[in-house]
N, C-alpha and C positions, 0 to 999 in steps of 0.2 A: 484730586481737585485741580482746576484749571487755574493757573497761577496768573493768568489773565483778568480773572473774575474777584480775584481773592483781596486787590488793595482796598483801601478806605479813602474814597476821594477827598482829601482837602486841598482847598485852593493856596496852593504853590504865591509868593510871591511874582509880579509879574515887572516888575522895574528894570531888574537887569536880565539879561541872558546869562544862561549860566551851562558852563561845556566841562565834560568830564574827558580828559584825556587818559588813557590806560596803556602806559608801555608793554610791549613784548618782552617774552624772556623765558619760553619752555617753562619747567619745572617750577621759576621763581613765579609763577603767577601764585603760587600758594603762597610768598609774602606777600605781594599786594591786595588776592581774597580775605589774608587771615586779616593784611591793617584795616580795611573797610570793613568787614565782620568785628571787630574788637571796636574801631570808631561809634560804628552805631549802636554797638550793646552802651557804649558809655554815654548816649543821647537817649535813650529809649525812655519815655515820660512818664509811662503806667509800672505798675509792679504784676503783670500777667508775663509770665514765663515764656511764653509762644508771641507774645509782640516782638515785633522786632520794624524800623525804618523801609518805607519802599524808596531805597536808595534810588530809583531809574526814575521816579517819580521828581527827583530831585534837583534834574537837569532839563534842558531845553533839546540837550544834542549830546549825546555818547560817542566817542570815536574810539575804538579799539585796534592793536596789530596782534596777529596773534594769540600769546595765550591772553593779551588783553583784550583783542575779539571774545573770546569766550567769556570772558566779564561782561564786555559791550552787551551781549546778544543774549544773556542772561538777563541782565540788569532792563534791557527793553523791555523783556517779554515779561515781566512781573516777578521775576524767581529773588526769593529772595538771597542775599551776598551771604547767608551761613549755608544756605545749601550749596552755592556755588563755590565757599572752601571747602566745606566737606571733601565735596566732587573733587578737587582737586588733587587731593591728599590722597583719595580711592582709586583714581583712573591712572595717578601718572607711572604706578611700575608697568601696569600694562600697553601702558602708548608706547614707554619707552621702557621694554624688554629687556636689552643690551645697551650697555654703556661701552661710548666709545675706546677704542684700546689704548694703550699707554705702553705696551711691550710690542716688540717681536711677535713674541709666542701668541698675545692676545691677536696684535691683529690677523696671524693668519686665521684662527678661527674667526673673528670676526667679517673676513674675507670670503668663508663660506656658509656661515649664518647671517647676515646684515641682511641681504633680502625678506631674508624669509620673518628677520625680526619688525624689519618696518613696516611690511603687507600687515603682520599680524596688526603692529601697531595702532592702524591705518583703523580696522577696522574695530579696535577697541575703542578707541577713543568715537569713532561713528556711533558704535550702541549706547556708550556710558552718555554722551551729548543728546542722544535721541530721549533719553528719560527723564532731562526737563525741560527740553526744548521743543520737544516732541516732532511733529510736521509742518508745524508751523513756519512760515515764509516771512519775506521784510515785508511785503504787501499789506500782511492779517496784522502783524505788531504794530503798523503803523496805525492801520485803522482805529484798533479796537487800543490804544494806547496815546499817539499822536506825539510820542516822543522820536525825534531825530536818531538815527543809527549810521553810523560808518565805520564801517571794516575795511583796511587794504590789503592788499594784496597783488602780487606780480603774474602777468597775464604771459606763461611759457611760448609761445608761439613769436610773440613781436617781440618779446623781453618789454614791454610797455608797465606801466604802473595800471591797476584797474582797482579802482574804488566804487565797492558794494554800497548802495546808499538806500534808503528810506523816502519815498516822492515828497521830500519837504522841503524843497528846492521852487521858485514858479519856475512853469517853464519845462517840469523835468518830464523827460523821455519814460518815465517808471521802468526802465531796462530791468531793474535788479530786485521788482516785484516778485517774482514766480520764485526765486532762489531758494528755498530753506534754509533756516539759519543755521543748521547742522551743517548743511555744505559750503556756508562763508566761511565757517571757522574751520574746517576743512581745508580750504582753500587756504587764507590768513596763517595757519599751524604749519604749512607744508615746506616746515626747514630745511636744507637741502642737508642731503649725509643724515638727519635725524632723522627724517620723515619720507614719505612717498610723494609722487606728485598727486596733486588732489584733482583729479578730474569725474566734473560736477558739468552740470545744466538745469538750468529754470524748470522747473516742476509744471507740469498741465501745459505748456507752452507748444502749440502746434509752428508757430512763427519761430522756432530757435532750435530745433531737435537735435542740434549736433552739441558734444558735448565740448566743455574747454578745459582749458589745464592751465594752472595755479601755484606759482610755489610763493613761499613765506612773505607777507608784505613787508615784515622787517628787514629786507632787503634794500626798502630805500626811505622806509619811516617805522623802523623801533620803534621809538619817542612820537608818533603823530601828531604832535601837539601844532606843527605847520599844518594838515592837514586838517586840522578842528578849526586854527585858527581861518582858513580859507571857507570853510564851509560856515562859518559861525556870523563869519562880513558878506557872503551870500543871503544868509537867510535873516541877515536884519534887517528888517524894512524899517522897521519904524524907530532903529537909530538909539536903540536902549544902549546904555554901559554892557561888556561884556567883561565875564569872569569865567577862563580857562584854569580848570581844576586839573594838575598831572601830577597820578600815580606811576611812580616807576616799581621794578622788580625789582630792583636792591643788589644789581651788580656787585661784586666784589672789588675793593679796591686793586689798585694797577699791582699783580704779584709775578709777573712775570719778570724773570731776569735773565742775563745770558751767565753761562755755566762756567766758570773759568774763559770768560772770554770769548768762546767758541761761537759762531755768528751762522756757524752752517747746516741748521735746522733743515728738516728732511720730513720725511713721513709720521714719523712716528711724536718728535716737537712739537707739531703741527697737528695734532692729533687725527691724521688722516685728512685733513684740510680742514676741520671744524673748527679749529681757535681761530682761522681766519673769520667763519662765520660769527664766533662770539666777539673780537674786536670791532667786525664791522657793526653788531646792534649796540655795544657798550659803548660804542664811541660815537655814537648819537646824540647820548643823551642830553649831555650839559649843552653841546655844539648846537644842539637845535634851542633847547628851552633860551641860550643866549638870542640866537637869531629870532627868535618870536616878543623875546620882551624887547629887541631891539626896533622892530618893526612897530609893535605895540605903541612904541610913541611917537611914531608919527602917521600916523592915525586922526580922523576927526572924530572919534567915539571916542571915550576913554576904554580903554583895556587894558586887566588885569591877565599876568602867568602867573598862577599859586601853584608849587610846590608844594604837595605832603610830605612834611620833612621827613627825614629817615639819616640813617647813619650806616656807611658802608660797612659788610662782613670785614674781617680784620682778615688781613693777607692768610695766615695760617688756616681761616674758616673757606678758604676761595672753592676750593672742591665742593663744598655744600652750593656754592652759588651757579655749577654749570647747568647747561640746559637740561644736561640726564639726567641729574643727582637724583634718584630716586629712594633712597635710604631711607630706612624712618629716624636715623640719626639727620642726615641733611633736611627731611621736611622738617622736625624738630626744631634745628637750627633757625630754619626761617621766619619760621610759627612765631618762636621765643621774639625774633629779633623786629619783626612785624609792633607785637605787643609791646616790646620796650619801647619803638618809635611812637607808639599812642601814646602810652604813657607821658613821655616828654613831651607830645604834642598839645594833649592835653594840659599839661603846665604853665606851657607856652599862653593856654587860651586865659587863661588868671591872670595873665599880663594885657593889660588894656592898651598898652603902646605896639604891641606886636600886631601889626593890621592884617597880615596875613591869617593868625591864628585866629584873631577875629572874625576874619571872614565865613575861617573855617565853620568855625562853630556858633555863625547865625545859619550858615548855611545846614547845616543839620538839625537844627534846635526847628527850623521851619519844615522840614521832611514829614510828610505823611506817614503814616502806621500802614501797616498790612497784616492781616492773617496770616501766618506764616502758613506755605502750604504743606500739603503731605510727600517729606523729603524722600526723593529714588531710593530704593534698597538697592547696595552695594554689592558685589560679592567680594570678598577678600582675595588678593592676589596673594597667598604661602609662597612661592615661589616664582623665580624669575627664569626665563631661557636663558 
């Protein structure tokens, strides 16, 4: 069943705009699928087992980096956020084969397996994304949807920033029509040392046949909530209140320490230079959401930044929170910790003074229904290279 076909239209309030930010973060995208998955089973208005919220139906404009691309580009295209945790929980030993090393001994095998684990990778995560996003382009989602989409991502060649967008712009060039939404998040996913470069081109496109190359847009928006924010005072014309919704991944609190003192971290500290990659999207986070509600008021619209609250892994849980963790003890972890934050979010929403939590939960109470569609069969990964 076409997951495009499958929502129940009800008419959305139309007063405010209203923008879904979705941070990056590998593996933790399975906290933020499981908290939206668990939010809306606790909004869901009928007693049929198979309803569930057309979350993408719920926003004006999706902006995803990464593995919050694959939310974003999900959530456009009608799929509903329980198959899109499912997916996550299924695909990610496969994407990510090999967890980075932490000895000697490991990295030199990791030295001579790393290639061949992230080509695999590369191409797992291409099939397992192709089975609900199918061939589908930004062009067809926007049509047959009319919901706003952006994905970022770093453009290899200039080292430039390149942001994937939906023609919801006036004015707009429709550059990133032909793309398939498998090859943004492609694109968007392509962490350095995790991942491979993603090099992708516009689909049927006689005007572009050369291909380009893409690595991780968390590179310079983790946290995209600047870039929702820029796109969101573009496409208002007609000057409504805006309400930017940002889901993080649930970085782990700050657990890094120096070891008796010792300051001269090397290869293997450094986990092959990947903790540099996790500092630089962890430390996005708060630094951006400050500078956007900083901006926000001076503004002549009014705008909101809402925060889905969450509560950081406790230093000793940090290992569950890296980009590899692919355990069924670390998705576990996340899963549980996902669902405690609803919980208290949900508590929060019993309090009439809490304006955020209020927000939250008109904003869901007003989300349309869907069909749930017929969720991809999985095959199981037994084991890891």
């Amino acid at each position: 069943m076409d997951p495009l076909d499958t929502y129940v239209e009800v008419s959305m309030p139309n007063d405010v705009l209203r923008v879904l930010s979705i941070d990056g973060g590998g593996m933790r995208g399975i906290y933020a699928s499981a908290y939206l998955n668990k939010l809306q089973k606790s909004h869901i208005r009928g007693k049929d087992p198979d309803e569930c919220l057309d979350v993408g139906k719920g926003f004006d404009l999706i902006v995803g980096t990464s593995s919050g691309a694959i939310m974003a580009c999900g959530l456009v295209a009608g799929v509903s956020i329980s198959t899109i945790a499912e997916a996550f929980s299924e695909f990610g030993p496969k994407v990510f084969p090999r967890q980075l090393p932490t000895s000697i001994c490991e990295a030199f095998l990791d030295f001579i397996y790393r290639k061949k684990s992230i080509r695999s990778g590369e191409m797992a995560l291409s099939k397992e994304l192709k089975k609900f996003l199918e061939d589908k382009t930004v062009g067809q989602v926007w049509e047959k949807r009319k919901i706003a989409l952006v994905v970022t991502a770093v453009h290899l060649y200039d080292h430039n920033a390149w942001v994937f967008k939906t023609p919801h712009l006036t004015g707009t060039n429709r550059r990133d029509n032909d793309y398939r939404l498998v090859d943004i998040c492609l694109a968007s996913t392509a962490a350095p040392i995790y991942r491979t470069i993603a090099n992708i081109r516009p689909q049927n496109n006689e005007n572009d046949p050369l291909y380009k190359a893409f690595v991780d847009g968390g590179l310079f928006a983790n946290n995209p909530v600047l870039v929702a924010l820029w796109d969101a005072l573009e496409m208002n014309q007609d000057k409504r209140p805006i309400e930017i919704y940002c889901l993080g991944t649930n970085p782990p609190d700050g657990s890094d320490r120096l070891s008796n003192g010792r300051n001269d971290w090397s290869y293997c500290e450094w986990r092959k230079g990947a903790k540099v990659v996790d500092m630089t999207l962890n430390a996005q986070q708060n630094l951006f959401d400050h500078m956007a509600k900083t901006i926000a008021k001076h503004l002549r619209v009014k705008c909101s930044i809402i925060r889905f609250s969450s509560k950081a892994l406790a230093s000793e849980q940090s290992k569950h929170g890296q980009i590899d963790a692919t355990s069924e003890e670390s998705m576990s972890v996340l899963r549980t910790q996902a669902e405690k934050d609803v919980d208290s979010l949900c508590s929060k929403m019993k309090n009439s003074s809490d304006e955020d939590a209020q927000k939250i939960k008109a904003l869901f109470q007003s989300m349309p229904t869907m069909q749930r569609e017929q969720p991809p069969t999985y095959e199981r990964n037994e084991s890891h290279v």
